[in-house]
ZAFILUM-808571 format. One line per 8 residues: for each residue x, y, z of C-alpha. Coordinates in steps of 0.02 Angstrom, whole numbers, plus 50000, padded with zeros to 5 digits. Example, Ala and Ser with C-alpha at 12.3 -4.5 7.8 and 13.67 -1.06 7.14 Angstrom:
BEGIN
50615:49775:50390 | 50684:49947:50357 $
// end
This chain:
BEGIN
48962:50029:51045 | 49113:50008:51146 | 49209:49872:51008 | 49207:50034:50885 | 49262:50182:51009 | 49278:50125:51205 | 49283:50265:51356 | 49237:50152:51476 $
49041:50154:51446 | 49018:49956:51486 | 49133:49960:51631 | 49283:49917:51539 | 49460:50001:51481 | 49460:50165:51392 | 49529:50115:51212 | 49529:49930:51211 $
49431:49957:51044 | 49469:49956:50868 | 49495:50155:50827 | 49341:50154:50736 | 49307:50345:50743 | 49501:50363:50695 | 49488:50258:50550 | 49338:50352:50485 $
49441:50515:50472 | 49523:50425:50318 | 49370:50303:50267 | 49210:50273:50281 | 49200:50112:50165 | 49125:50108:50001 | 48976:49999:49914 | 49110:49929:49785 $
49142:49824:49890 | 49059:49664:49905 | 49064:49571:50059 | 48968:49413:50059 | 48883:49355:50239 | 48883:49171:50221 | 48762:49130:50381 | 48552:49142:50416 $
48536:49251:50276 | 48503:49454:50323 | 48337:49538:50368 | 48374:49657:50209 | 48234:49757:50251 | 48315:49817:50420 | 48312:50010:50413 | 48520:50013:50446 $
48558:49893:50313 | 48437:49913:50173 | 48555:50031:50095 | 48678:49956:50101 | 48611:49790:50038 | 48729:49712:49871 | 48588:49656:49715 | 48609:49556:49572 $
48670:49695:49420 | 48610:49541:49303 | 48461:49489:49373 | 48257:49568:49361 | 48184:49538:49507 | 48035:49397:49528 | 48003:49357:49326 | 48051:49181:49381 $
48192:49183:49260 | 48387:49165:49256 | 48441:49314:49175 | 48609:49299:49218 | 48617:49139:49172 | 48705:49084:49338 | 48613:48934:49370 | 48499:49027:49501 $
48331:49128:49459 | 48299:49264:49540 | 48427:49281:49648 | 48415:49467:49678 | 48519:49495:49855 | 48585:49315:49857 | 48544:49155:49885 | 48456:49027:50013 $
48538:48872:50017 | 48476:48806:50169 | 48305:48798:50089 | 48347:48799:49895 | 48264:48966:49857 | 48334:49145:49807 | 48269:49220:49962 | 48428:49226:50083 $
48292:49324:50213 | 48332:49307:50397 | 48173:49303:50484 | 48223:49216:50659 | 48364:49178:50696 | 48436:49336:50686 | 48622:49299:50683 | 48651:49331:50501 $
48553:49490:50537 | 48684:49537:50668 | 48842:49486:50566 | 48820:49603:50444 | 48763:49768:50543 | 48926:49729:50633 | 48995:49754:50445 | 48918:49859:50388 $
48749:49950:50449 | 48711:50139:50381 | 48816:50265:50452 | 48772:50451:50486 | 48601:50408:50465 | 48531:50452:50638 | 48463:50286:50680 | 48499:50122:50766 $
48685:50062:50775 | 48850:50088:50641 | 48948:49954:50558 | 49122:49981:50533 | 49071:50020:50351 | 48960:50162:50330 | 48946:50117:50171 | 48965:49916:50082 $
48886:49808:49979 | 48819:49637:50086 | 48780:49504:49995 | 48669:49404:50093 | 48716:49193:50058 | 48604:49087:50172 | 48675:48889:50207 | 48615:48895:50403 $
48419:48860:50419 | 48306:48988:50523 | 48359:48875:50695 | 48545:48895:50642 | 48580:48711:50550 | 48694:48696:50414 | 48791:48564:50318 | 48943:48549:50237 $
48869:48532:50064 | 48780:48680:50099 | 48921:48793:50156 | 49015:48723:49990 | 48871:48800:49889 | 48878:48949:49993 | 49070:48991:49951 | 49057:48933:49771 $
48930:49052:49747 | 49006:49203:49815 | 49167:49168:49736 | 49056:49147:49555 | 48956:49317:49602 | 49131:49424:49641 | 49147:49464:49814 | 49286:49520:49874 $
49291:49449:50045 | 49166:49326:50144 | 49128:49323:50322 | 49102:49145:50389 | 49033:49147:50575 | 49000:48982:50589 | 49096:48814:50615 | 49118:48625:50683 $
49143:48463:50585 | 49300:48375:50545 | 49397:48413:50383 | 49331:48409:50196 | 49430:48407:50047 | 49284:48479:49960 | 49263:48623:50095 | 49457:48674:50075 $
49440:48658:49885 | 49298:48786:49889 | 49388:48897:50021 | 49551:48867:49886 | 49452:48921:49750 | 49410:49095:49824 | 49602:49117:49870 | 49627:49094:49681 $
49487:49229:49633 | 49562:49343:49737 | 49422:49342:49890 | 49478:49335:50074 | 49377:49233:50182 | 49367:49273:50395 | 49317:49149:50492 | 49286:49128:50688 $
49392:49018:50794 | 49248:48936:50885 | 49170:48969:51058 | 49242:48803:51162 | 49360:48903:51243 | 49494:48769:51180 | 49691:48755:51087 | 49650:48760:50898 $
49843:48710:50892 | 49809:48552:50939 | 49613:48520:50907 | 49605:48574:50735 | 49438:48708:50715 | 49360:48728:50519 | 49336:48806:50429 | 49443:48924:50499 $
49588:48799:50533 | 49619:48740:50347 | 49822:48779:50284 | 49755:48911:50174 | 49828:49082:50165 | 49656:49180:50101 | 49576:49132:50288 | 49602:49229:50431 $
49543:49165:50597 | 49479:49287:50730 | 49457:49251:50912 | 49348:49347:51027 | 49407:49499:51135 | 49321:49577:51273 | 49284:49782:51319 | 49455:49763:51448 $
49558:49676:51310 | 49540:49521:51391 | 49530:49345:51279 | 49343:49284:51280 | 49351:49130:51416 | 49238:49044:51285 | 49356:49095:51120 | 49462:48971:51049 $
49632:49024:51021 | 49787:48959:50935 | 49973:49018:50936 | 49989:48949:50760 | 49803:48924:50710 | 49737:49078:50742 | 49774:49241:50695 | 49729:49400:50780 $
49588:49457:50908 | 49440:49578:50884 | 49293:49630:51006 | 49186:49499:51011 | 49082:49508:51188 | 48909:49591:51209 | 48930:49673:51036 | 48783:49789:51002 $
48706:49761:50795 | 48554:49738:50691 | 48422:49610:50724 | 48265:49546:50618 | 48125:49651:50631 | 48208:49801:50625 | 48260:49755:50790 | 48438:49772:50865 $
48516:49656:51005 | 48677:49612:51090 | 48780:49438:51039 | 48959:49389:51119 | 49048:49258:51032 | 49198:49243:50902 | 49047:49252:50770 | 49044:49432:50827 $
49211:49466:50818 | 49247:49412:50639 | 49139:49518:50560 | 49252:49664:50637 | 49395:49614:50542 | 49279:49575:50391 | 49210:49757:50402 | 49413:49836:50424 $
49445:49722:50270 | 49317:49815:50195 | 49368:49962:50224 | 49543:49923:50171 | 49505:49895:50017 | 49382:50046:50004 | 49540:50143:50022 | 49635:50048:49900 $
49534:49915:49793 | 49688:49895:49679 | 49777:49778:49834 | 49760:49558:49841 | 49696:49477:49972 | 49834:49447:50032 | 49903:49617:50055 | 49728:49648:50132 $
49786:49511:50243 | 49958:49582:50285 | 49888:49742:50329 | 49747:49684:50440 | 49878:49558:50544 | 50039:49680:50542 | 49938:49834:50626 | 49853:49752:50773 $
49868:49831:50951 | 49976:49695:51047 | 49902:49646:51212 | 49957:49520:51325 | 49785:49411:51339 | 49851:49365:51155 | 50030:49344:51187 | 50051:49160:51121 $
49882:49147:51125 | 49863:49199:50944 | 49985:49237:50792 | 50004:49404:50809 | 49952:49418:50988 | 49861:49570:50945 | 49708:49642:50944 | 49616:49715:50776 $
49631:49906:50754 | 49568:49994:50613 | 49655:50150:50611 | 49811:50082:50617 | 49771:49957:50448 | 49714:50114:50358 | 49850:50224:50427 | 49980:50081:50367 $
49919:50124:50181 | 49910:50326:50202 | 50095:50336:50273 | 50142:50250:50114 | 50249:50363:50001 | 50118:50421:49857 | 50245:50368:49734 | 50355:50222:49736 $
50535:50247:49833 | 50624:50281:49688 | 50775:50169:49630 | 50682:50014:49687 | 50686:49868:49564 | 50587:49752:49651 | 50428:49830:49745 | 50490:49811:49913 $
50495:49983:49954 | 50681:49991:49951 | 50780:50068:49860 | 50922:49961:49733 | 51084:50016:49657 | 51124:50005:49452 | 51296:49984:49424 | 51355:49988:49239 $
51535:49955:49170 | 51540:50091:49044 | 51711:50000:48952 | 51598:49835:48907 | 51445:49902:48932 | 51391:49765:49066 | 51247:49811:49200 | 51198:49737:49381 $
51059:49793:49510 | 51115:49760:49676 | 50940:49712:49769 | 50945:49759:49943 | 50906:49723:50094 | 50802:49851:50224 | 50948:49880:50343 | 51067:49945:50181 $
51163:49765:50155 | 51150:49680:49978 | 51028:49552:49974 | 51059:49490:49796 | 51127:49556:49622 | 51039:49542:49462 | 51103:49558:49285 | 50963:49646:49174 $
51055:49628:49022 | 51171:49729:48938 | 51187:49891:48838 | 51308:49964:48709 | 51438:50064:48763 | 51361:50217:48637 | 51199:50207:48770 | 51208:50299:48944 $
51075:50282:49076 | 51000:50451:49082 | 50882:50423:49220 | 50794:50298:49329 | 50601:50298:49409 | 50450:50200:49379 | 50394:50258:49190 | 50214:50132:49195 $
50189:50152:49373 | 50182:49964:49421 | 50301:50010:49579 | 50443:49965:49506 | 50574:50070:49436 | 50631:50063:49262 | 50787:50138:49159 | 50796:50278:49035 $
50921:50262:48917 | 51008:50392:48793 | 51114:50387:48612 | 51187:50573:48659 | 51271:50549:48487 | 51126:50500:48383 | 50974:50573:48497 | 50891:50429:48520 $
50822:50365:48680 | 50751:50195:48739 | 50658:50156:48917 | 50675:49955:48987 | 50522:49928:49074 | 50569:49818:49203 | 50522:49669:49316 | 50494:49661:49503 $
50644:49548:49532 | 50771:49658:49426 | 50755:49572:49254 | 50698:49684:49087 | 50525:49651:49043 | 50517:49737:48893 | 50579:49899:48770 | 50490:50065:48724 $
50538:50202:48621 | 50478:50379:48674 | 50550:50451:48535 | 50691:50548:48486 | 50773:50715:48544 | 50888:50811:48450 | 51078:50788:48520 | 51078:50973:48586 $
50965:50910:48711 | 51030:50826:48875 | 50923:50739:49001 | 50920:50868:49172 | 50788:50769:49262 | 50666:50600:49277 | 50521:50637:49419 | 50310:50649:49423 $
50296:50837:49353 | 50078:50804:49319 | 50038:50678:49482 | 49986:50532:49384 | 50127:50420:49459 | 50196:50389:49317 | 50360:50480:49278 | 50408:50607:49165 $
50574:50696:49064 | 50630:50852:49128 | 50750:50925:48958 | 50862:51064:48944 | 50969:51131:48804 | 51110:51205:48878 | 51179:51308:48738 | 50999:51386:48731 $
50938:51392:48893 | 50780:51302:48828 | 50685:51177:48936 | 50538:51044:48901 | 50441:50917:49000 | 50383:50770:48906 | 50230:50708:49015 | 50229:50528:48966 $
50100:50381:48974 | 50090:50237:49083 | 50161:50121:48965 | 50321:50215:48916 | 50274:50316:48780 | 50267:50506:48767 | 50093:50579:48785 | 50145:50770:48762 $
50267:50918:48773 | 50247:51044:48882 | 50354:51207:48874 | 50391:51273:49066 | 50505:51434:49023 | 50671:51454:48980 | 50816:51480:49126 | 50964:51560:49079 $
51123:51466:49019 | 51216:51493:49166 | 51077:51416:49277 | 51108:51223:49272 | 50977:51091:49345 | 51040:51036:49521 | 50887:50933:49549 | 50718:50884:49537 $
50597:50830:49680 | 50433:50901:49761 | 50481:51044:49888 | 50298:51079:49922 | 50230:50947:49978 | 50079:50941:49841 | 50144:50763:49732 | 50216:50864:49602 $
50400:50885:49560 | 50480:51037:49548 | 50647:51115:49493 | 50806:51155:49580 | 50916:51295:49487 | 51098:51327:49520 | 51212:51452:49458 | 51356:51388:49499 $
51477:51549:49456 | 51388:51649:49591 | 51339:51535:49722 | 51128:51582:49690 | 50978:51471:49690 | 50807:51459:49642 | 50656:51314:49650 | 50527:51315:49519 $
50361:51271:49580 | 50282:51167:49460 | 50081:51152:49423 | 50016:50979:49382 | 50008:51007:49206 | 50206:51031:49180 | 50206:51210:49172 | 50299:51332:49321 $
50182:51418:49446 | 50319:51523:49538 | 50502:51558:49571 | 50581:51536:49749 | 50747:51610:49796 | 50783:51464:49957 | 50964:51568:49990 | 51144:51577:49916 $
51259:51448:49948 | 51454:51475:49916 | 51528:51407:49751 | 51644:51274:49824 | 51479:51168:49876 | 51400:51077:49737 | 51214:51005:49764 | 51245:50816:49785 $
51072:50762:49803 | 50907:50800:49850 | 50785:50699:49938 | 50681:50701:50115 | 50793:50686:50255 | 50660:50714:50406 | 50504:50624:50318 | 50401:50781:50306 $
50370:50743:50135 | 50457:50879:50076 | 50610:50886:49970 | 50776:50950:50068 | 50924:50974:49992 | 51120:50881:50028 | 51259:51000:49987 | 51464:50930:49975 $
51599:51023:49995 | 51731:50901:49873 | 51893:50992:49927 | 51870:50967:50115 | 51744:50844:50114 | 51627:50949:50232 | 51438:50895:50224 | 51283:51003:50245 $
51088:50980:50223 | 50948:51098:50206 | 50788:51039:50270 | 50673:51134:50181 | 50483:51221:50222 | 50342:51175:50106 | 50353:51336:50011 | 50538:51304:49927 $
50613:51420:50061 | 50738:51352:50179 | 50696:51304:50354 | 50870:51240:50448 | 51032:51193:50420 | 51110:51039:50488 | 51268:50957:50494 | 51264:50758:50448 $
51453:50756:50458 | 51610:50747:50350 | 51669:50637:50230 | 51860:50613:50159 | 51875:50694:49989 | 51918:50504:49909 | 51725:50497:49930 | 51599:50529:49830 $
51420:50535:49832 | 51363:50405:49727 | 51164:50428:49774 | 51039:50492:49893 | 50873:50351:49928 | 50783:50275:50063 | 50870:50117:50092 | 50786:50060:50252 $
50609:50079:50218 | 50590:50208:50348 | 50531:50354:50235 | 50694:50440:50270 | 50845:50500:50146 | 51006:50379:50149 | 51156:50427:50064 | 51255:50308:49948 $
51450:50342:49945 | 51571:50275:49855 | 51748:50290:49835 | 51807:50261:49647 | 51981:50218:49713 | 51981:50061:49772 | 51779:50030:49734 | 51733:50022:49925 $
51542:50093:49956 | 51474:50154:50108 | 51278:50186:50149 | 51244:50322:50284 | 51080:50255:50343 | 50991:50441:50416 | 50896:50490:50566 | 50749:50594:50539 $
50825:50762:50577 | 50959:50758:50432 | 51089:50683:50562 | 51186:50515:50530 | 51127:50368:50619 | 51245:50229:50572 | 51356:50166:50413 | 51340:50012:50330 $
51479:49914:50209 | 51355:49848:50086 | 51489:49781:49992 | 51646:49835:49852 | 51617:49866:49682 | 51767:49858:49548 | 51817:50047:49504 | 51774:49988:49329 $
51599:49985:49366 | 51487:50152:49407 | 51336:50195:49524 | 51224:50260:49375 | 51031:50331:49381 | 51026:50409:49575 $
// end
């Protein structure tokens, strides 16, 4: 099955495939998914898909009633349309058949072929007739229906016909409900740009159209293509699947190749079923292989790969990149004018310049932010605010374009109390309150829910009062924050290792560091996922980062370069979407601001002006 893992076997180029095997090491696909196969029906007796078959939940099969009250009786793996019955059973023709073996026939089960799914739900929705006749009505029926029965994708190998309103309404329909549909360009070998193909060429952003690759990466002679119309390229020629009878056979054609991206939609949303179509969409068409047979021949001008769609999701920071107010994986800057008690979020861009700034309302001067990370895990980061005079403490949940949604009260802590910390201390992904009473040496962790309220107090050990919290972040790598200590009268250090439950599992001593450097951050600077640590030296501005191990010992020491003493450290965050540290400074002066945008081995790439700042007005929260 070259189109899933190619050496060579058919004569052609060792990897012009989709990474199949690759993909599999992170999933195998899942029967929560739904994908309906809108063609000849399925042979849903076939050995390699009977598994993996989708059925009615609300439906008892052959009592020649409607239990679900659908409008169709009976209809236990779908429906026929082509012949107004409930049996969508592919007998002949056989394409259907193939379609959805492509998609999804058993895996690991010693027999036959694999689809890209091991495991999937096919709902089998017959409009073509056992010679392979259809009409638009038909096809209309067939959407409507999977759209009415929840799937979460379709796969549409079929096509021809000029344009219907009522067609694009039905395709428009499943956009709305959330359901991608993948359609095939068309086998004339002919410019969809400017002979328009449906369905696959209606202005709608839930299709995706697929032309047909061969085993050397070379576009189908017969595929229809389309620099505008159609979108990305999968293996398509003398693909190997399921055929009636229990039967298997070879098809070419872009009906072969859609089902590939159907079955790596699939799978996509296997991994994460929480994501739209159209993030489905974005992931399929921004992780294809590029290769020049598609180069203006298709949108992308790439060719499907699997492995890189799934990899796109797994590289993904587990939690959001904190300080980002709008859930672009960015982070923002809050500024607050502590005299009037005024507040902005600077939205930025991905290369550290402003892109916008945002007013989120206002808060009396008596209120200081205390911390800022997503507190209802939506991705987006909200504020934690604190009365240190009266002990009480608010949290704005926020909106993803910078506005305040709405106002929560965790509850109230007693004034002796400061706020040392805001990070994930149980890996739920929603953040928690790291508190320390520094006359007592006294600690707590309020674990919190996902909608801003406090869910419970946890007691991790006292730390002496000379020990003050430099910073909190996970420094071993397991999606739990931990504690950095410093005693800042002798220079010593320590990292609390946390367990998921709030409470400390061990104490690390990561080295002594001399008492005219302060810690002015902490944060990944060589994407290991690991926390590393950025020390300042204020009096001669020198600059140092430890790049830490995944046990909370140190690993290397590296120089990012100095910084004049005017400057401050306003912030440490990934400001260029490239999983890497950036450092905010600012210079309280004259209000200039300066981002060091990082390389991956804790040295300085470049610097970027993202703009002044009056020197009434304070980086607050990082």
């Amino acid at each position: 099955m070259w189109a899933l893992h190619n050496t060579g076997q058919t004569g052609g180029t060792a990897d012009a495939d989709i990474d199949a095997p690759e993909a599999w090491d992170i999933q195998t696909g899942s029967n929560n998914v739904v994908v309906g196969v809108i063609d000849t029906g399925i042979d849903y007796t076939h050995p390699d898909l009977v598994n993996n078959m989708w059925t009615n939940p609300g439906e008892t099969p052959g009592n020649g009633i409607d239990d679900d009250g659908n409008g169709y009786v009976d209809d236990v793996y779908g429906y026929d349309f082509a012949y107004g019955d409930s049996d969508p059973f592919d007998p002949i023709d056989g394409h259907g058949t193939h379609v959805a073996g492509t998609i999804g026939a058993d895996g690991n089960n010693g027999q036959g072929v694999v689809g890209v799914n091991w495991d999937v739900d096919l709902m089998a929705i017959k409009f073509l007739d056992d010679n392979g006749n259809g009409n638009t009505f038909g096809a209309i029926q067939a959407i409507e229906y999977a759209t009415m029965m929840g799937a979460d994708l379709t796969n549409n190998s079929w096509g021809g016909g000029g344009f219907s309103q009522g067609l694009y309404d039905a395709i428009a329909a499943a956009g709305a409900a959330d359901s991608l549909f993948i359609a095939s360009a068309g086998n004339s070998g002919t410019d969809n740009d400017a002979t328009p193909h449906y369905p696959d060429g209606y202005d709608l952003d839930n299709i995706i159209s697929v032309a047909n690759t061969d085993q050397n990466d070379n576009l189908s002679s017969s595929s229809q293509y389309g620099a505008r119309s159609v979108d990305l390229g999968a293996p398509g020629t003398q693909i190997a699947s399921t055929y009636p009878g229990g039967g298997y056979a070879y098809l070419s054609g872009t009906s072969m190749a859609a089902p590939h991206v159907s079955g790596v939609a699939a799978l996509v949303l296997a991994e994460n079923p929480d994501l739209s179509y159209q993030e489905v969409k974005d992931i399929i068409l921004e992780s294809t292989d590029p290769i020049s047979a598609l180069d203006g021949k298709t949108v992308t001008g790439g060719r499907l790969n699997a492995f890189e769609a799934l990899s796109s999701l797994n590289t993904a920071p587990t939690n959001p990149v904190r300080f980002d107010f709008n859930g672009d994986g960015v982070a923002d800057i809050l500024w607050r004018n502590g005299t009037n008690g005024a507040n902005s979020i600077w939205l930025m861009n991905n290369d550290g310049t402003r892109s916008s700034s945002v007013n989120p309302g206002g808060a009396n001067t008596a209120w200081d932010v205390a911390g800022v990370d997503d507190f209802n895990a939506d991705g987006v980061a909200d504020i934690l605010w604190r009365n240190g005079t009266l002990g009480n403490n608010r949290i704005w949940l926020m909106n993803s374009d910078g506005t305040r949604s709405s106002i929560v009260n965790p509850g109230r802590v007693d004034t002796a109390w400061d706020v040392a910390g805001v990070d994930d201390f149980n890996a739920d992904g929603v953040t928690d309150i790291l508190w320390r009473n520094g006359t007592l040496g006294n600690n707590r962790i309020w674990l919190m829910n996902s909608d801003g309220t406090r869910s419970s107090i946890v007691n991790p050990g006292g730390a002496g009062t000379d020990w003050d919290v430099a910073g909190v972040d996970d420094f071993n790598a397991d999606g739990v924050a931990d504690i950095l200590w410093r005693n800042g009268a002798l220079g010593n250090n320590r990292i609390w290792l946390m367990n998921s439950d709030g409470t400390r599992s061990s104490i690390v001593n990561p080295g002594r560091v001399d008492t005219t450097l302060d810690v002015a951050g902490v944060e990944d600077f060589n994407a290991d996922g690991v926390g590393d640590i950025f020390w300042r030296n204020g009096t001669d501005g020198v600059n140092s980062i430890w790049l830490m191990n995944d046990d909370g010992t140190r690993s290397s020491i590296v120089n990012p370069g100095g910084a004049g003493t005017a400057w401050d450290v306003a912030g440490v965050a990934d400001f260029n979407t490239d999983g890497v540290g950036d450092i905010l400074w600012r210079n309280g002066s004259n209000g200039s601001n300066s981002i060091w945008l990082m390389n991956d081995d804790g040295t300085r790439s470049s610097i970027v002006n993202p703009g002044g700042a009056n020197t009434a007005w304070d980086v607050v929260g990082m």
